[in-house]
C-alpha positions in Angstrom: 35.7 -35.5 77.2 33.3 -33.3 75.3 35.2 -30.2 75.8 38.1 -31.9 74.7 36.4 -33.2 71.3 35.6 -29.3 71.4 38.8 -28.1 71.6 40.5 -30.4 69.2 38.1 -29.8 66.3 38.2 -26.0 67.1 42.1 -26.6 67.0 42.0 -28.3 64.1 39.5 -26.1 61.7 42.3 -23.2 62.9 45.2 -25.9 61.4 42.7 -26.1 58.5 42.5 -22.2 57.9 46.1 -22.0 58.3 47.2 -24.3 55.6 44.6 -22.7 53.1 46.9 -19.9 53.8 50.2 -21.6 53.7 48.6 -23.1 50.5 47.6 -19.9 49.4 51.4 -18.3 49.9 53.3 -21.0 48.8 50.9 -23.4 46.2 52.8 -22.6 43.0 56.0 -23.3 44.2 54.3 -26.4 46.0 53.3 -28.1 42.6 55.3 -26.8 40.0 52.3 -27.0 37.7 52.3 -31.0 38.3 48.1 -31.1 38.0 48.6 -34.5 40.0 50.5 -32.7 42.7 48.0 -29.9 43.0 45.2 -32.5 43.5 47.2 -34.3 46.1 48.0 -31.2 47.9 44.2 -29.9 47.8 43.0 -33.1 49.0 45.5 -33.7 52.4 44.2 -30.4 53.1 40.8 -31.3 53.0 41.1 -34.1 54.9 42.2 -31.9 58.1 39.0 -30.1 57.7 37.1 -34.0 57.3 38.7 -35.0 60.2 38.8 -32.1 62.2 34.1 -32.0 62.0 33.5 -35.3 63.7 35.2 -33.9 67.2 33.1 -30.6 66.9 29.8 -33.1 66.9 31.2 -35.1 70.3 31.6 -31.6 71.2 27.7 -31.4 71.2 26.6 -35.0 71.8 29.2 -36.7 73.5 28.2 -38.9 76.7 30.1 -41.1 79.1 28.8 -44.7 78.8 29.6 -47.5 81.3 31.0 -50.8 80.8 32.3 -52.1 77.4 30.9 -48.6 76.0 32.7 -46.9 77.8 35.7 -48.8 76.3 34.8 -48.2 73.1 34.6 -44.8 73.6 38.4 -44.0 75.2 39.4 -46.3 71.6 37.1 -44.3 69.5 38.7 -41.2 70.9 42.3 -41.7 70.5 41.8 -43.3 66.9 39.7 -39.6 66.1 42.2 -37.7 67.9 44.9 -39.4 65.8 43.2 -38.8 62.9 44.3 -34.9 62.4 47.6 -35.5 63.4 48.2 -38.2 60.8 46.4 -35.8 57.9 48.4 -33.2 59.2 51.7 -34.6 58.4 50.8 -36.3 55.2 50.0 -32.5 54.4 53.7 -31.4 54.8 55.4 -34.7 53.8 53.0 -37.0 51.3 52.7 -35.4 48.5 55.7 -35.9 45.9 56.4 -35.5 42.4 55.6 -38.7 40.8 54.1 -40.3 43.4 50.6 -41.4 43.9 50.3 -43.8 46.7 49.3 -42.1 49.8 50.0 -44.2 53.2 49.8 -41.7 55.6 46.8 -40.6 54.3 45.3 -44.0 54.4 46.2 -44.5 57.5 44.6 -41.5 58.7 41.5 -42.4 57.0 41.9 -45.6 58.8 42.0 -44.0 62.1 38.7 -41.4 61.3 36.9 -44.6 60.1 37.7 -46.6 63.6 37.3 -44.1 65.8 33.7 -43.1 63.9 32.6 -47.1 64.2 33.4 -47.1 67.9 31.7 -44.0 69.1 28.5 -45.2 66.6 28.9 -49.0 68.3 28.3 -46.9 71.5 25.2 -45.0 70.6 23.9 -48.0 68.7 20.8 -49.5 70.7 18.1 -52.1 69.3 14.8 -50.4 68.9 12.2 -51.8 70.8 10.0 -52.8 68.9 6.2 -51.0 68.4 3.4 -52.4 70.2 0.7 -53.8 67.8 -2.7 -51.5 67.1 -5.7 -52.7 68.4 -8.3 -54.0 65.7 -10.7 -51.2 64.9 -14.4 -52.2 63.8 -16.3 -50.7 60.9 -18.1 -48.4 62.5 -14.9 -47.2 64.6 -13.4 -45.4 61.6 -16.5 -43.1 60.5 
């Protein structure tokens, strides 16, 4: 699974690069000098990059867990591996003249904020807690 959280983000930072250059081609005809649009478009680009990061740390750090962790983990995946996908189209299809309510984009935010909780509920473990010092007398701390 860690190569995989490898491979996506690696995957997706290239999807980020090309749409910075898609962007870069096509952005004046893309916003018609609507400052609004521009914005819009900037942003659903950056979030490919944001939700491309979090499967290049898994890459690094990602563990198999037993049990209910374990669960949380195969949920935590699919809701990050979503994530680009849904970014990626609202990209290409959210961003209209005149409108300001992004959807897709919530819902891809949705999916990167899930997926983030369950794979933190996984690595989430009480501390124990410190064992108390011994008393020290006076003549112990010269």
């Amino acid at each position: 699974m860690a190569r995989l959280h490898t491979a996506w983000g690696l995957a997706f930072v290239t999807v980020f690069v090309a749409t910075g250059i898609y962007m870069q081609a096509n952005f004046p005809d893309m916003h018609h000098g609507d400052a609004t649009m521009r914005m819009l478009i900037r942003s659903a680009h950056v979030y490919i990059l944001l939700s491309a990061i979090p499967h290049l740390l898994l890459g690094i750090y990602f563990t198999w867990r037993l049990g209910w962790r374990g669960n949380c983990q195969v949920f935590g995946s699919f809701f990050l591996m979503l994530a680009p996908l849904v970014f990626l189209g609202a990209f290409f299809f959210e961003p209209a003249p005149g409108r300001l309510d992004r959807p897709v984009a919530l819902a891809g935010i949705v999916c990167l904020i899930a997926g983030t909780a369950l794979h933190g509920l996984v690595s989430w473990q009480p501390r124990p807690s410190a064992p108390a010092e011994p008393a020290r007398h006076a003549k112990d701390q010269r």
